[in-house]
N, C-alpha and C positions, 0 to 999 in steps of 0.2 A: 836642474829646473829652476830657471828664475821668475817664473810669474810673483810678484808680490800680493798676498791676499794676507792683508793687516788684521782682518778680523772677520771670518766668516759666519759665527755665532749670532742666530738670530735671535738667540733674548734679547728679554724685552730693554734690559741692562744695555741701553744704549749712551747714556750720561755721564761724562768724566765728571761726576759730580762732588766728589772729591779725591782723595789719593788711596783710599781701597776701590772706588769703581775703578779708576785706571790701575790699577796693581790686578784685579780679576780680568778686567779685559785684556791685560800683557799675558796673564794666563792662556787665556784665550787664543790669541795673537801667534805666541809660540807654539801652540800647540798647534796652531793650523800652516805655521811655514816649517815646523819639522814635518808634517803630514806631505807636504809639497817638499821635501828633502832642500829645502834654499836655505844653506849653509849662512850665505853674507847677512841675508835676513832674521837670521834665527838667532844669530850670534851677536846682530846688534841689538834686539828686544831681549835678549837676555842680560847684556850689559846695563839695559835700562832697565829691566826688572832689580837686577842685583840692588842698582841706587834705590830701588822701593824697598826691599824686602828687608835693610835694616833696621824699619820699623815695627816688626813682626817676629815674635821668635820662632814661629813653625812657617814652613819647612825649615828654615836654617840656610848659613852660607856652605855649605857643605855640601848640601842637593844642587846649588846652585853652580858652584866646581865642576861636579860632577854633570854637570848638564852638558857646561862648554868644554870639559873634554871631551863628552862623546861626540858632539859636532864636530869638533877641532876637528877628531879622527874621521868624519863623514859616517859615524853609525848612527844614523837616524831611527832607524826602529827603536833600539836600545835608549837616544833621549826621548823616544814620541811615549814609549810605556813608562817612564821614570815622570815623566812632566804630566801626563795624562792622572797618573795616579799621585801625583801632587794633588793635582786642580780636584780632584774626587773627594781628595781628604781635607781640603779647605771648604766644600759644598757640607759639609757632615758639622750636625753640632759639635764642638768645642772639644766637648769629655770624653767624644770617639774619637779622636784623631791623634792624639799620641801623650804618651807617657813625659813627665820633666828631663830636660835637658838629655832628652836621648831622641835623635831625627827620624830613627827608623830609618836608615839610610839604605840599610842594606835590604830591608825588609821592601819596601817602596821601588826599590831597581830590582824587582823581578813581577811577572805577575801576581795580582793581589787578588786575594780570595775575601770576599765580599764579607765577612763576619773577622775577619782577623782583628779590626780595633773597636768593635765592641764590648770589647769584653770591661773595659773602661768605663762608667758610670759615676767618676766622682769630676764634677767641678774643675777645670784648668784655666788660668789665668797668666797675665806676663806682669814680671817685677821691672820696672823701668830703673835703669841705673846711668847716673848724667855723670860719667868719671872721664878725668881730665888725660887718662892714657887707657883708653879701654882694651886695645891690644893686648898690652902685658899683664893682663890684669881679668881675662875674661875666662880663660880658663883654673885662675885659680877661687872664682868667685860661681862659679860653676862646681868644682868638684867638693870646696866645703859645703854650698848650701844641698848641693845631691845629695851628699850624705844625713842628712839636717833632716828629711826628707821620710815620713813613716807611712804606712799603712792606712795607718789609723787617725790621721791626720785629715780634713776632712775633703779637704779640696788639692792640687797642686798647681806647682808653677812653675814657670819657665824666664829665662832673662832677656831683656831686651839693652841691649850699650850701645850708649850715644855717650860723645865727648863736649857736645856745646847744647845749651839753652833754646838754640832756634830748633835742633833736633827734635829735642825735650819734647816741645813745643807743637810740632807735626806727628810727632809722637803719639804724644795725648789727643790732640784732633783724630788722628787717622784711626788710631787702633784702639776702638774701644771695649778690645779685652784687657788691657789695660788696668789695675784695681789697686797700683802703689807705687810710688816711685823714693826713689833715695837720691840724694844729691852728695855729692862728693867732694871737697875743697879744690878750689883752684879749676875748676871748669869752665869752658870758652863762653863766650856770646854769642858768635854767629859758626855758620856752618859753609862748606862747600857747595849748599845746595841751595839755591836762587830760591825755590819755594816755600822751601823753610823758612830762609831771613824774611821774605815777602809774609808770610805767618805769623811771625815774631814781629813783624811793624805793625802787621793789625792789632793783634791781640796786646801788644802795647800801649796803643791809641784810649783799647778799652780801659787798661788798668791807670789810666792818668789822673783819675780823682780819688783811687784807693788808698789805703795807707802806705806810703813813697817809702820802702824801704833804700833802695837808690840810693838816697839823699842823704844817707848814714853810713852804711857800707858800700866798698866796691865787691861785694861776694854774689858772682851771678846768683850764687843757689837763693839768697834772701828775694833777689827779684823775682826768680824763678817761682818762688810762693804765689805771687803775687798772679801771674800769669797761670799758674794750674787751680787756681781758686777761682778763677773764672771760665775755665774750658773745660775742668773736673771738680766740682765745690764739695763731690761726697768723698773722693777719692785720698787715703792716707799720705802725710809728706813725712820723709826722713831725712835725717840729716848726718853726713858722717865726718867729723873733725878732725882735722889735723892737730889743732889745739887742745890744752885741757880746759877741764871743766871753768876753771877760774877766770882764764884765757878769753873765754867767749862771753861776747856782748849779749844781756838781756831778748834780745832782736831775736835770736835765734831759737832760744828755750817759747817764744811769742808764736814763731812763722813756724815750726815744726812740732809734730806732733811726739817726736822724740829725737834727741840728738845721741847718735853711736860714738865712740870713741877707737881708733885705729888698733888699738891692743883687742882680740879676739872678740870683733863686731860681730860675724857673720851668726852667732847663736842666737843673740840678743834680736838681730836684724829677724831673721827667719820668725820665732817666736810673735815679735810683733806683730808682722804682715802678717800673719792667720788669724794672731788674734783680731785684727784693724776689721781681717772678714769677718769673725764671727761677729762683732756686735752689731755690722750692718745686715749682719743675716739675724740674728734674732729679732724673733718675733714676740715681744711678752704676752699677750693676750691670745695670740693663736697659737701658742705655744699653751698654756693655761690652759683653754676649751682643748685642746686635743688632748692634754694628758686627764682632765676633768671628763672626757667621753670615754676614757678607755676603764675607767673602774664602773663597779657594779656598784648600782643607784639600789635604795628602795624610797620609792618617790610616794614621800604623804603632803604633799604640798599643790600648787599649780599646776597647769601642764601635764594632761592626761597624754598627751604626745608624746610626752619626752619618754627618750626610747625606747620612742613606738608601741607604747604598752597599750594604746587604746585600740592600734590600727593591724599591727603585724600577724595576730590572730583572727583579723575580722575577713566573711567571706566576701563581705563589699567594700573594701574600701581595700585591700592587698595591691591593688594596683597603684596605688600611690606609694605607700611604702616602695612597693617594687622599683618603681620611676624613680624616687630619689634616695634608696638606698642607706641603707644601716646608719651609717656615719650620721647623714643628716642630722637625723632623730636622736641619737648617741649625744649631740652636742645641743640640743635643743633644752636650754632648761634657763627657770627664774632665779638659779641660786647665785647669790654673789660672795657665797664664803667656797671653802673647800677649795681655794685656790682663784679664785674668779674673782671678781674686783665689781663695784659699780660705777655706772657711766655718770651717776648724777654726783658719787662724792669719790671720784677715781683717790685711792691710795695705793692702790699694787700693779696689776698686770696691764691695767687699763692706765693707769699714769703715768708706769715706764714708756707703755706703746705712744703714748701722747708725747713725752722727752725725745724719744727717737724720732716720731712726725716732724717735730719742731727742729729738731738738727737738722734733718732728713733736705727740710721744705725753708730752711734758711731762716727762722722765725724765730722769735722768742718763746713763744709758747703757740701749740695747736690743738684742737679738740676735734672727734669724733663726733660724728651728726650722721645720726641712721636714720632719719626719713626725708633726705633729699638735702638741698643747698636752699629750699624754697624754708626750710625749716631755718638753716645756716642765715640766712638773711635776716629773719625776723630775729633772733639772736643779738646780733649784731646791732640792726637797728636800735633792737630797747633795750639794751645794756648801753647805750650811747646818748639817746633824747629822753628828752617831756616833751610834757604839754608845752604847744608854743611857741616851740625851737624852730627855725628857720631850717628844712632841709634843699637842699640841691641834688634832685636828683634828672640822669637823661629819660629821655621819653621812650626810649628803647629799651627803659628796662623792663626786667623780669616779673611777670603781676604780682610776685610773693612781698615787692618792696613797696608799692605801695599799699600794700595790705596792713604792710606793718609798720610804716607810716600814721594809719590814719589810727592803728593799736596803740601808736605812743603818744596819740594827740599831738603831733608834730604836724605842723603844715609845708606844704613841698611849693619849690619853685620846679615846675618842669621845664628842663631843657632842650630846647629842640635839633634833633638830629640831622646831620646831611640828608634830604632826600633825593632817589633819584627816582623821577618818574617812569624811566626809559623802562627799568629793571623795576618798578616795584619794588625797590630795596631802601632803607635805611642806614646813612652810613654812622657817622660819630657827632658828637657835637664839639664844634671848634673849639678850641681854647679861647680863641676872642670872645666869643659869646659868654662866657664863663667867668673872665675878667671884667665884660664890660657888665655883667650883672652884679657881680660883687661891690666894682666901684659906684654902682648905684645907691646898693646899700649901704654903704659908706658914708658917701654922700649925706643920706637919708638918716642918718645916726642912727642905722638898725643894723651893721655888720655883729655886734657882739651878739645877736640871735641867732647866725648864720653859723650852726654848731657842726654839719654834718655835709658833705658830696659824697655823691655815688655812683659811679660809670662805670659801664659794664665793658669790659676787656678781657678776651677778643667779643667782636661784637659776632652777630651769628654767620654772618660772611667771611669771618678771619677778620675784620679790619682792626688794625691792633696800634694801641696809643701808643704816643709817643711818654710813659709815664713819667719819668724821670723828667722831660722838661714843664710837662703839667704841672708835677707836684712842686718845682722848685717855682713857677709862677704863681700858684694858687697861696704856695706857703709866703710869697712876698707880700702878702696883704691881709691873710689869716694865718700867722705863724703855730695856730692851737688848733687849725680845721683837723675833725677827724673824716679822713678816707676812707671810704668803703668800697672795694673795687671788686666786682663781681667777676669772678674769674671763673666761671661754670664751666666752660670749655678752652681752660687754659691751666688745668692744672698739670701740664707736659711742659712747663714752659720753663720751669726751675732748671729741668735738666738736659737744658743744651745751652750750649754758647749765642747760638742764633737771638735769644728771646734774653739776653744777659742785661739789657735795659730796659724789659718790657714788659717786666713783672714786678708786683707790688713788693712782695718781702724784700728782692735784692737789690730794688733803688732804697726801699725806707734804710736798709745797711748802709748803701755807698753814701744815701744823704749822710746817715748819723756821722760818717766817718767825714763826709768832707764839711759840716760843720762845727766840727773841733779840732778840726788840721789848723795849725799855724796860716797856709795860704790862702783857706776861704776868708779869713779872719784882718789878714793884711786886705783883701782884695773888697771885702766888704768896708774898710775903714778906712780907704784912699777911694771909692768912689764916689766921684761928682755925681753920679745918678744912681742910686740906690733903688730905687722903683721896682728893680726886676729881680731885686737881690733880698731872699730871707733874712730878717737880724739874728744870728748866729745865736743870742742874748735871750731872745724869745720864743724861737721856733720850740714846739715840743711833738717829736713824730708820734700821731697816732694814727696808722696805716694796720687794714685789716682786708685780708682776700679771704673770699669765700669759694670753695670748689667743687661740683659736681663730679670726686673722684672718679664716681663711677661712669661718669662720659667720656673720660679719656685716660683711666687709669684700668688698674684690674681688680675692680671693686663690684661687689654684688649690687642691682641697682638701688638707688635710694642714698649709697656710699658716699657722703659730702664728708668734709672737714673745713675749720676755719683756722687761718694763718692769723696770727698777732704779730704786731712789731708796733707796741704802744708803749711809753715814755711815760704815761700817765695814766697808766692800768688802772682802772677800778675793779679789783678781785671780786666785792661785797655786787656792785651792778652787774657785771658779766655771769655769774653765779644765779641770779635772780632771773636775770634772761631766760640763762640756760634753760634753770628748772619751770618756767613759764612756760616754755616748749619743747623741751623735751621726755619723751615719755618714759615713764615708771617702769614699762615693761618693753625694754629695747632690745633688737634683734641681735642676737648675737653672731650668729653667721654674717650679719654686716659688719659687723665690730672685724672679727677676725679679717674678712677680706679689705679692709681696711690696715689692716696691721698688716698685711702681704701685700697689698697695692706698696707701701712703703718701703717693705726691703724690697721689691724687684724693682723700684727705680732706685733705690743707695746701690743696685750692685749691678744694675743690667738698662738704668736710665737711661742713661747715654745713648748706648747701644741701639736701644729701642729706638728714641726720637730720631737718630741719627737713619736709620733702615726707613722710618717711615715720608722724612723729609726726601730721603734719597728717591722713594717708589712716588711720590706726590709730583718730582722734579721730571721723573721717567714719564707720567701719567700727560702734564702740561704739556710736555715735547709732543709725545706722539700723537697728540690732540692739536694741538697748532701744526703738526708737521706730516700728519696721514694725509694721503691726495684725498682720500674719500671720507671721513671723518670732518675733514675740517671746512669744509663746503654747507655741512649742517648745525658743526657746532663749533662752539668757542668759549674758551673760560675767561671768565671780567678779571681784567686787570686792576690794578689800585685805582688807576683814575676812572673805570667804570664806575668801580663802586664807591670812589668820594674823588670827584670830579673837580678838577684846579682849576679849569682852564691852560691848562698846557697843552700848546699845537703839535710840542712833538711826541709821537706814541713814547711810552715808557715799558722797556722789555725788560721782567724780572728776568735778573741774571740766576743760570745755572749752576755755577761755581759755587760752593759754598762757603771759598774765603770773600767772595765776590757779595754773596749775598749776606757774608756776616759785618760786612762795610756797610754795607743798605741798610740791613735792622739797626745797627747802633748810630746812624746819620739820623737828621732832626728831622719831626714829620711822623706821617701814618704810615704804615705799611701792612701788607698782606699773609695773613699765617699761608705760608706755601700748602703746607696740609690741608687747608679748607679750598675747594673750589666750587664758585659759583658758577656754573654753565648756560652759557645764552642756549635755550632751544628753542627760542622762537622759527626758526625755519622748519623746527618739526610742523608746525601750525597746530600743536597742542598746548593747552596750556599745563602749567607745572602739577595739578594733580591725574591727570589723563597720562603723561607720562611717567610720572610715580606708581598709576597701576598698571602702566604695560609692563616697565622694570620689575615688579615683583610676582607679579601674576603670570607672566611669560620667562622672565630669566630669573629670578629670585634673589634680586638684588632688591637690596631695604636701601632707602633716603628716608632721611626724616621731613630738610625743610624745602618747599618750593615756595615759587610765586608766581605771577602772572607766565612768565617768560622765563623762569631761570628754576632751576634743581641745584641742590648744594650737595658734592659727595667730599666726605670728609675719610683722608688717609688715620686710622690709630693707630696706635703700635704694634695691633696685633693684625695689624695686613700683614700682606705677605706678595714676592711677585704673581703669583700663580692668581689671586686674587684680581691683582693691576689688571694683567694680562686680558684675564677674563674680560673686565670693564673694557679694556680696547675694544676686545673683540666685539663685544654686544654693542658698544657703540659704532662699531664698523655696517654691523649688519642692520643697523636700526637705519643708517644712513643712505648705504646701498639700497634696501628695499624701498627708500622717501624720493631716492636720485631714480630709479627705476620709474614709481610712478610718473615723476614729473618726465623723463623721457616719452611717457604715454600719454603725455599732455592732461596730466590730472596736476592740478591746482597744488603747489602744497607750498609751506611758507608762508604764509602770510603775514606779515607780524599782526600782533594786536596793536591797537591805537594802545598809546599809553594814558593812563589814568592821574590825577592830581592826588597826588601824596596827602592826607592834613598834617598840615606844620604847626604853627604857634596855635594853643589853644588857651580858649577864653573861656572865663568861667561867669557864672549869673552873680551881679556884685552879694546878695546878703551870704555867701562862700568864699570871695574872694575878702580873705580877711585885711592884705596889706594892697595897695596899688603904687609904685614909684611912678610916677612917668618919667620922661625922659625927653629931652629936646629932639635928642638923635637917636631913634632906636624904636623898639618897641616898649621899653618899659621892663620892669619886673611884678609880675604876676604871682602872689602867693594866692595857695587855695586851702582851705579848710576841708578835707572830703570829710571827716567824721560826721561832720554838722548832716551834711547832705546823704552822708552814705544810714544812717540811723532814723532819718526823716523817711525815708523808701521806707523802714519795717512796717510803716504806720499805713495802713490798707487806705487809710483817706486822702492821704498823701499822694499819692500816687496814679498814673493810669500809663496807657501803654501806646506806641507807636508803631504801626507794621511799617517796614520798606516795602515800599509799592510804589507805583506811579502816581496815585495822589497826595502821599506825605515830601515825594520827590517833586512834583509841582507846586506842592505849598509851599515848599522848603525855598526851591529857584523863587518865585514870588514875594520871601522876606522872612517866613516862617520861622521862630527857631524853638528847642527845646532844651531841656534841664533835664540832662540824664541823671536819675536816682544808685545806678549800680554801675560797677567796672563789668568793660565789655573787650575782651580777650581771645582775637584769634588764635589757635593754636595748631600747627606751632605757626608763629615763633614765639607767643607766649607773654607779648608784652600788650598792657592797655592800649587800647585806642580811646577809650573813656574813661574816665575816672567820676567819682560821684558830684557832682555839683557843677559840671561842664558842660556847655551849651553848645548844643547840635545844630551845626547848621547847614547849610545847602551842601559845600566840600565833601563838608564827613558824613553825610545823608548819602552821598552820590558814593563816595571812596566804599561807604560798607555794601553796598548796592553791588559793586561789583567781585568782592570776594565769592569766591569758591571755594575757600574752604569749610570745609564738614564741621569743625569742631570750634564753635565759638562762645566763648563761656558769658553768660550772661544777658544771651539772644535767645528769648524763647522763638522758635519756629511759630507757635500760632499765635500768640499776645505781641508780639516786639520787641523793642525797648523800652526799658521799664525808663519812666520817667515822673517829674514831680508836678502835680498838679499845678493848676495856675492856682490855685485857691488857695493852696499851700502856701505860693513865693509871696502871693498879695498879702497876707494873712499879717496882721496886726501884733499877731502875739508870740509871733519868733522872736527868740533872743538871742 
């Protein structure tokens, strides 16, 4: 039988989005042209499988023999239950599926009894080996390290050989069980395989401002550092020498975390790699509370709760205990001896878990913040200003920044954001705009107040800086600015390649390193235009990300931490911060899911981002590509949501070497994982269809808008998940396309609404005013002044939105709002105190819908400052 049927597998896995989707769908493939007995068919997807599967150590080349000989011979049955019970045992977590360096060959070519590799519950991983004759050389690196191999050992593994760099290279991309690799003297560059070199030129492109090992050796494996530090930055390197000790160049004891020597490696080797896991797997502080729950308390202190001694006995309240269980309570306590550390002066379990955050997260140093990233910000902020201080911050930030703003008596210049009307969206603020208000200040001989920026990245649409060319512009003219980059919904972004220049800690690295390279140094002192170029002599990185763990990690909520990479740390400021907001009695089950959110990205990061980018790339497709789906809906592309003026559409690419060209090229770009969805042709607007989703399918969103719903892929999606969202959006569509068949109305869009952009404040608040020939000027605002003037009840009175403050307003009207007014979500100001409301932003708040606005009474208004107030003689 010749019919060809390439794939008849209707998951939802329709995306060769990298080289495991297309290696599962050759699975796939084979299996349905041995079901169809088509010999020529089967026997060439298996030859292409083969070229995939030597970057995978299970199943093995063995199964794969074993395949094309029973083809060869036309026994199809015999390959369709051998291949069938592969593909079965590749769908199964990890640590069920086979024992180290044994295939199960024989086990797997007969029928499989459904419990047979369960029985296996420790941890399996592959050891990557880049040796320059892997042939002769893999089965004797195989039966020393099998024997190597105990019981009681906590995880195992398995080998993966490759003989060149480009391998290495796809390698580490493709397969991210993956958790160490060793490099070997004398190993190729490139490879037989077009894709891999094609790999290896990108991921080159990236490492061209890193530290050039190149440039010193010809030893791929030196370069080879260079390129697994950016596609794996938690993952172990080794190194095995032909040379002795003496022999080898400093370079190497630098790039590797241990160099082997040829004389009885394979002990040393082994030892290592488990050790390299455990300390990515330790946990100090949830290690700490767990063994601190397991001994018997007698509690004369705090905490009638801690374990459960108030509740577990009680006839009304057991249902709580019940709900969350022994453990809870067992780990619930104020004590920070007996093994337990404190958060405000960490020296033990709390300051190791902090060390390993800071490797973890590429940083110099990181801290634990248990009541949110809104806490994390104010931190930051007043361990960095005074009174004074000139801040830059965008207008989409987070309300907790200027909160904490107006707490350090810093005055902010607001930047104003892309908007787009169509969407009711917010995009970034330009870097021109950014530049051209610095060289104001400049100008103005007030840049040396100009202490602090702070933009928020990703913004809440995904739209994601371009940081690396910001900071090197921003640092050309403020070589001492400290960065604040609010990364609430970005702290996934460490651990994938995709996000490799997009993230605060790993540009402030690749800066530091390319401004003590010998060539930033020539390049900077032979250029006729320096303007664009930091003085190497001055710059001092002080770069700080802050992160809402627990919005895209696996942190209990409230879960933030803050990333350092500061040159000119104040310990004595940052400390003071700290203990200003942070409280005396912190959560400690935050603390510990904190310390786990950590090792499961050191050991399973990868993994994670890579499955969720994968299902986010599956979701786009079948959404732009269902006949009935995409007639109602549509996800905003980049220039939706920060619009260039480019005539031609721009189609995010599927590929993921494809798309790892796009993120690291100059410019904004889109987290694939976040999408905003136009539903205007539902003819609802974004909270009407937020409650049919949850109240009909029970699907949660958090943010909408006029026209558009954001569903955001995490790590802990999954397909069956994706899938369901098809589905629901299929049937949402069908039954909209039905009415309208019945000639019922639907679609409609909404007019679109005017965004407020530049905001103006009442001069006795606007403490500095630059004008500007060309532009609008720069605008500083003092909210403390204005925000402290509201406490005072004479001060003050109130404006309802109505159609008469909305005709006075059109008319010339304006007002001096007293408080910050805070849709939520998305959580960022639309007022700030001392900012003058006028017809725009009268009209703009007039048409929200959302429920939740902080700083809107329902039956007073907006609080605002009396004129008696602004007239008044005796402000200072």
């Amino acid at each position: 039988m010749t019919t060809h049927h390439y794939c008849l597998n209707t998951s939802l896995n329709t995306v060769e989005f990298d080289l495991n989707s297309k290696r599962q769908q050759l699975w796939s493939a084979v299996i349905d042209a041995l079901a169809y007995m088509d010999g020529t068919l089967s026997m060439a997807l298996l030859h292409e499988l083969m070229a995939i599967e030597r970057y995978w150590a299970f199943p093995s080349l063995a199964i794969q023999y074993r395949l094309q000989h029973y083809v060869g011979l036309g026994q199809f049955n015999l390959a369709l239950q051998l291949a069938g019970n592969c593909q079965a045992q590749l769908l199964l977590a990890r640590q069920k599926s086979y024992a180290p360096f044994n295939t199960f060959l024989d086990d797997l070519d007969k029928p499989l009894y459904e419990d047979g590799y369960a029985k296996i519950k420790k941890p399996c991983f592959d050891l990557l080996i880049i040796h320059p004759n892997p042939v002769a050389y893999v089965e004797l690196y195989d039966r020393a390290l099998k024997a190597l191999q105990q019981e009681r050992d906590e995880c195992y593994y398995d080998l993966v050989f490759v003989n060149n760099i480009a391998d290495a290279a796809l390698a580490l991309i493709s397969n991210p069980n993956i958790q160490a690799y060793m490099s070997v003297s004398g190993s190729l560059m490139y490879s037989d395989s077009a894709l891999a070199n094609q790999c290896l030129t990108t991921l080159q492109g990236l490492a061209r401002t890193e530290d050039n090992y190149a440039l010193i050796s010809v030893d791929n494996a030196l370069i080879f550092t260079q390129i697994a530090a950016i596609i794996r930055p938690e993952i172990e390197h080794y190194y095995l020498s032909e040379l002795a000790f003496a022999a080898l160049s400093p370079h190497y004891f630098q790039a590797f975390h241990r160099v082997f020597y040829h004389e009885h490696p394979f002990k040393d080797l082994h030892h290592y790699v488990l050790n390299g896991i455990r300390e990515r797997y330790n946990t100090p502080f949830y290690n700490a509370l767990h063994a601190y729950s397991k001994k018997p308390k007698g509690v004369f202190h705090a905490l009638p709760i801690s374990r459960a001694s108030s509740i577990k006995d009680s006839l009304w309240v057991k249902d709580f205990y019940e709900f969350y269980g022994e453990n809870t309570f067992n780990g619930e306590t104020s004590s920070t001896q007996g093994g337990m550390d404190s958060l405000l002066n960490p020296k033990g379990a709390i300051k190791s878990a902090h060390d390993k955050a800071a490797t973890c997260f590429g940083a110099q140093q990181s801290f634990f913040v248990t009541n949110g990233t809104s806490t994390s910000n104010k931190i930051v902020t007043q361990a960095n200003l005074v009174p004074d201080d000139i801040v830059f911050v965008s207008s989409d930030c987070h309300k907790s920044i200027p909160y904490a703003i107006m707490l350090c008596g810093a005055h902010a210049v607001f930047l104003e954001t892309n908007a787009v009307d169509d969407f009711d969206l917010y995009g970034a603020v330009p870097l021109a705009l950014i530049i051209n208000k610095m060289q104001q200040l400049s100008q103005a001989g007030l840049l040396a107040r100009l202490k602090h920026i702070i933009l928020t990245n990703s913004t809440f649409d995904g739209l994601i800086y371009d940081v690396e060319a910001y900071m090197m512009a921003i640092l050309a003219i403020k070589p001492d600015i400290v960065f604040h980059w609010d990364e609430a919904w970005f702290a996934h972004a460490h651990f994938n390649v995709l996000y490799h220049r997009r993230h605060a800690m790993n540009v402030a690295k690749r800066l530091n390193v390319r401004f003590q390279s010998a060539a930033y140094r020539y390049l900077y002192d032979t250029a006729t235009d320096r303007s664009h170029l930091p003085d190497p002599d001055r710059v001092v990185l002080r770069v700080y990300a802050t992160q809402s763990t627990h919005k895209s990690l696996s942190s209990f909520r409230q879960g933030s931490m803050i990333h350092v990479y500061d040159q000119a740390f104040n310990h004595d400021h940052f400390f003071e911060a700290f203990y200003i907001h942070t409280s005396t009695s912190p959560n400690y089950q935050i603390l510990a899911s904190l310390d786990i959110a950590r090792r499961q990205m050191a050991l399973e990061g990868y993994q994670r981002t890579l499955t969720s980018l994968h299902l986010a790339m599956m979701i786009r497709q079948r959404i732009a590509n269902h006949p009935t789906i995409s007639q109602v809906f549509r996800v905003l592309s980049k220039e939706d949501i920060y619009p260039t003026g480019n005539a031609e559409p721009i189609h995010q690419p599927h590929d993921f070497l494809a798309s790892i060209h796009e993120f690291n090229s100059e410019g904004f770009v889109i987290d694939p994982t976040r999408m905003t969805v136009d539903i205007a042709k539902t003819g609802m607007d974004g909270n009407q269809f937020r409650k049919l989703l949850i109240d009909k399918y029970d699907i949660q969103v958090n943010k909408t808008s006029r026209n558009t719903v954001l569903f955001i892929v995490n790590i802990g999606a999954t397909e069956q998940t994706a899938h369901y969202l098809i589905q629901v959006l299929a049937e949402i569509a069908e039954r909209l396309l039905t009415r309208q068949t019945a000639n019922t109305v639907i679609g409609h869009k909404k007019a679109p609404i005017q965004l407020p952009q530049r905001r103006h404040y009442h001069p006795l608040f606007s403490t500095l005013s630059v004008a500007c020939a060309h532009g609008e000027g720069v605008e500083v605002i003092d909210m403390r002044q204005a925000f402290y003037a509201g406490f005072q009840p004479q001060n003050i009175s109130y404006v309802l939105i109505n159609q008469d403050s909305l005709a006075a307003a059109q008319q010339g009207q304006t007002w001096v709002s007293a408080s910050y007014v805070t849709p939520y979500p998305p959580g960022f100001p639309v007022l700030v105190p001392g900012q003058i409301i006028d017809a725009p932003l009268l009209s703009y708040l007039s048409t929200l819908k959302i429920k939740e606005i902080h700083g809107y009474h329902e039956s007073l208004g907006l609080k605002i400052l009396h004129e008696r107030y602004l007239n008044s003689d005796n402000i200072k």
